[in-house]
N, C-alpha and C positions, 0 to 999 in steps of 0.2 A: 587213508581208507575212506574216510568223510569226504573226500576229492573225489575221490573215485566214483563216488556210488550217484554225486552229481553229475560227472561226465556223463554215466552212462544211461543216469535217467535221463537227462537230457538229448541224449541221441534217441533214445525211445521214443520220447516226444516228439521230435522232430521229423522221427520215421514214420509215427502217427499222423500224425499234421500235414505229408507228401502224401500218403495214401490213400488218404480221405480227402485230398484237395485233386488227385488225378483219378479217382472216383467219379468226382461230382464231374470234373471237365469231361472224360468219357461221357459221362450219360448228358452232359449239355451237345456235346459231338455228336451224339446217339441221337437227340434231335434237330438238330441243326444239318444232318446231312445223311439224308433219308434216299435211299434207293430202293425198291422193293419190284417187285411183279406180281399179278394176280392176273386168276380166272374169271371171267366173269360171266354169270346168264340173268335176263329176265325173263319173261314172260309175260301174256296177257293173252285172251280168249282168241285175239285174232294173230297174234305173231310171237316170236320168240327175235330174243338177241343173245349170238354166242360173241367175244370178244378176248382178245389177251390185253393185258396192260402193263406198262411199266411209268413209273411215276420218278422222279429224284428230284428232291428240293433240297438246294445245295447255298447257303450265305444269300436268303429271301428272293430268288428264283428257283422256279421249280418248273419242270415238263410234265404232261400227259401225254402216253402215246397208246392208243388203244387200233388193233387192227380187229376187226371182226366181219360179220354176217350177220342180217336181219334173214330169216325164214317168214312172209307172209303167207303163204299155203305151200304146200309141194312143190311145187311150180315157181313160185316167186320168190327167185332167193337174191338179195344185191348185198355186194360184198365192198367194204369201205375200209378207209387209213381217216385216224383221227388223230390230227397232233396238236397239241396246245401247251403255248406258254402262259405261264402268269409269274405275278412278283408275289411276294409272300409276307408278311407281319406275323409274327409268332406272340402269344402271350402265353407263358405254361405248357397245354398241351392242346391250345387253341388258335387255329391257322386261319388269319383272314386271307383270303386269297381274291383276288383283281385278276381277271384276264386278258391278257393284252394282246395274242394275235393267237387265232384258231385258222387250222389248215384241214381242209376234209376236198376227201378225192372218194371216189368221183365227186366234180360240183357240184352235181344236181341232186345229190345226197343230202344237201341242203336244205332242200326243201320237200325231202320225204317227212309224210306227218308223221310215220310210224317209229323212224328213227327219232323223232322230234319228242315222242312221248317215251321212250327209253331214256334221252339223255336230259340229264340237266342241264339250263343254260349254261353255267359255270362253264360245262366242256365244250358247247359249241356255239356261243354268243360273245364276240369282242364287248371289253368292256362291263362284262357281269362281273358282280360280286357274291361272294359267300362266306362262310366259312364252316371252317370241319376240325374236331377232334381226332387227332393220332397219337395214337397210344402204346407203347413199344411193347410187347409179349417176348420175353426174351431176345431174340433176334429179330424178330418181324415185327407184324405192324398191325392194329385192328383202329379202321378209320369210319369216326362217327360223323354222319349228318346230325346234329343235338345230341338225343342220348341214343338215336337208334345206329345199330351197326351197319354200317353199308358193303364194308370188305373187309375183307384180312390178303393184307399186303404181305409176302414170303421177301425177306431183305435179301440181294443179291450180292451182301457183304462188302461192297465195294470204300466203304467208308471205315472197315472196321481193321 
């Protein structure tokens, strides 16, 4: 009987000890291989930017790929593809991120000031660095520049 009741605490334990250790590995998974998509707008007195985005940072590479529309007045609408790689360093739920090659069409997109004040360098300057808090909410994702919130990522489950 005294046999017994060790075996079977012992399986308990042991059951415990898998659960708790494929727990943590999930939520290490959970941030280590991030796919999300978001909406995005700003604005300022002279223009607006609409944008869709989709982000995945998968083993410290990750993409940006945002398509949108700058509106300057009524009249001045230019519509762009923005894709960007970078490498990644994780600490916690702090991502240094390096950019290593941005691609934006049209060209001359490039050297719109207006776009220029909507985007961070990080998304369209090779070679910039940052970095950003992401922070999981269940399924998805709320991504800080320091402490301020900049988006809420919707995770498109592909890791899960």
């Amino acid at each position: 009987m005294n046999k017994t009741r060790v075996v079977v605490f012992t399986i308990i334990f042991f059951l415990i000890v898998t659960v708790i250790c494929s727990y943590l590995y999930m939520q290490s998974i959970k941030l280590n291989h991030i796919s999300c998509n978001a909406f995005y707008v700003a604005k300022n007195p002279e223009a607006r930017l609409v944008s869709e985005n989709h982000m995945e940072l998968k083993n410290g590479i990750g993409s940006w790929m945002m398509n949108g529309r700058v509106n300057v007045s009524d009249k001045d609408v230019y519509y762009f593809k923005l894709r960007s790689q970078f490498s990644v360093k994780r600490t916690g739920y702090v991502f240094y991120v390096t950019n290593k090659k941005v691609m934006l069409s049209p060209n001359d997109m490039s050297k719109n000031k207006v776009l220029q004040e909507f985007l961070a360098a990080i998304l369209r300057v090779e070679d910039a660095q940052s970095f950003f808090t992401i922070k999981p909410i269940n399924e998805n994702y709320i991504i800080y520049s320091g402490e301020v919130p900049i988006m809420y990522c919707m995770s498109d489950n592909r890791w899960r």
